[in-house]
Steps between C-alpha positions, in 0.01 A plus 500: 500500500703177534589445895854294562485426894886418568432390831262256603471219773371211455250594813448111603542292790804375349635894472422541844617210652874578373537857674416342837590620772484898326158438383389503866695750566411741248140389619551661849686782327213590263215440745378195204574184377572389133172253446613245163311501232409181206740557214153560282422806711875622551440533131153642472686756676731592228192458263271785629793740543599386119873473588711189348699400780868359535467299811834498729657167678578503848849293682598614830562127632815607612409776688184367647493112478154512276450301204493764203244637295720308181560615159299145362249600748446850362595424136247225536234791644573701155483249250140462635429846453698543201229767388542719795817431646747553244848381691658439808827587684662225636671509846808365654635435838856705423655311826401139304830545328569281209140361552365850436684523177367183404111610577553789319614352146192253578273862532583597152643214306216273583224746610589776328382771755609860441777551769597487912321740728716543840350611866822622675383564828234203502810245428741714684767578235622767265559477122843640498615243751807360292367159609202509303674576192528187311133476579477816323757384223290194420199718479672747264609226304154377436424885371145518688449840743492482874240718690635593865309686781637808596392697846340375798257276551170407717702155546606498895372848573430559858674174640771510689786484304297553192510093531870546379422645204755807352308804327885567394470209297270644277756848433459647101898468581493127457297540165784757356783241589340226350361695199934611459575130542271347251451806246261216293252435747191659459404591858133572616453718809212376733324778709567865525800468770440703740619626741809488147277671248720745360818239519291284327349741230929571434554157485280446209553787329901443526482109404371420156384166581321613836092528480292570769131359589288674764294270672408466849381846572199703437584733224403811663782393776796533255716771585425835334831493303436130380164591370674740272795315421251207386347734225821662388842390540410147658249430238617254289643335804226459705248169493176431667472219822227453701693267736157310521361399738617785750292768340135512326522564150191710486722727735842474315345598174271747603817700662712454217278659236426770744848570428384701225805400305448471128393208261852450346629492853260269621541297228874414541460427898193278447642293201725649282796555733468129556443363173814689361755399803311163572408374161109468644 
């Protein structure tokens, strides 16, 4: 069975070097460090656990003063791997302003990457902020799909302060406004939400243009309701994510096929969900 990963990180010492300080942080929090990896192994990995990746572009300059993870970077990092990464979503700084809108024509009219993914409480904003909407106009403008992380995150966990970071940020509430808004743009999702599953699971099923990708947690984690929404009402919504490297894959697919869900079901959330709503 085909195997679209949604969400993977690069997993290299450039990848890592634009989180810092969180990376540390998340270090102490976990009780390990994220160890980089050569770009041939980062994609050995996606080889023996027969996934095609689409590898996701980091920019949080703004937030914390690191050079990013760039979309020429990571667009580079695919074209290499053409055969087993399959696209890339591009990243902007949303605070860059006018430069940000300029970066993201360059994403897709000159690299032609798939869309924007967004980390709200990583670069400390939320999606329906008015502010960031002719960001979001140029992006719907360009008719590509934005995925956005929804529900909290490992990302300041612990620290005081949650190193400034908002959970709140990362509401299903900001998804529904913007999905209202800009009734075009195909939105993805990222992660189950919680502790917002079941506004999350109405946000999807209410907005037409709202999908949803699970990665990030263990399968057998997802909330009992989720598990059966996936199969039945959710199930031509929902996509698979590994959010690689935070989770083995040997573990990630094990749990989901010990789902037990069916082969048509399994077959929309591991490709054909995807294919349909992303063109992959």
């Amino acid at each position: 069975m085909r195997i679209i990963d949604l969400h993977c990180y690069p997993n290299t010492a450039e990848w890592i070097a634009c989180q810092q300080p969180y990376v540390d942080a998340l270090a102490q929090y976990w009780g390990r460090g994220w160890v980089a990896k050569d770009e041939a192994d980062v994609v050995a990995d996606f080889a023996a656990a027969g996934v095609e990746a689409v590898l996701v572009a980091l920019d949080l300059e703004t937030t914390v003063h690191t050079p990013p993870c760039s979309n020429d970077y990571v667009h580079a990092m695919q074209q290499r791997h053409s055969d087993r990464i399959i696209q890339s979503w591009a990243a902007v700084d949303p605070f860059k302003g006018e430069a940000a809108i300029a970066e993201a024509e360059h994403a897709i009219n000159d690299l032609g990457m798939l869309g924007f993914h967004f980390h709200p409480i990583m670069g400390h904003y939320a999606v329906n902020d008015r502010a960031l909407y002719p960001l979001f106009e140029a992006i719907d403008a360009l008719k590509v799909p934005v995925m956005i992380d929804v529900g909290t995150t490992g990302m300041g966990a612990g620290m005081p302060g949650g190193m400034g970071a908002k959970i709140r940020h990362a509401h299903p509430q900001a998804i529904d406004e913007l999905a209202a808004d800009f009734p075009n743009l195909k939105i993805i999702a990222a992660h189950p939400g919680w502790p917002w599953v079941d506004e999350m699971t109405a946000v999807a099923l209410h907005k037409g243009n709202v999908f949803w990708e699970l990665s990030g947690w263990a399968p057998k984690y997802f909330p009992a309701q989720l598990k059966v929404d996936a199969r039945s009402r959710l199930r031509e919504k929902v996509m698979f994510g590994s959010d690689y490297p935070s989770l083995p894959y040997e573990r990630i697919l094990r749990e989901w096929h010990e789902l037990n869900y069916s082969d048509d079901v399994m077959e929309g959330i591991f490709h054909g969900n995807a294919e349909r709503a992303l063109g992959l």
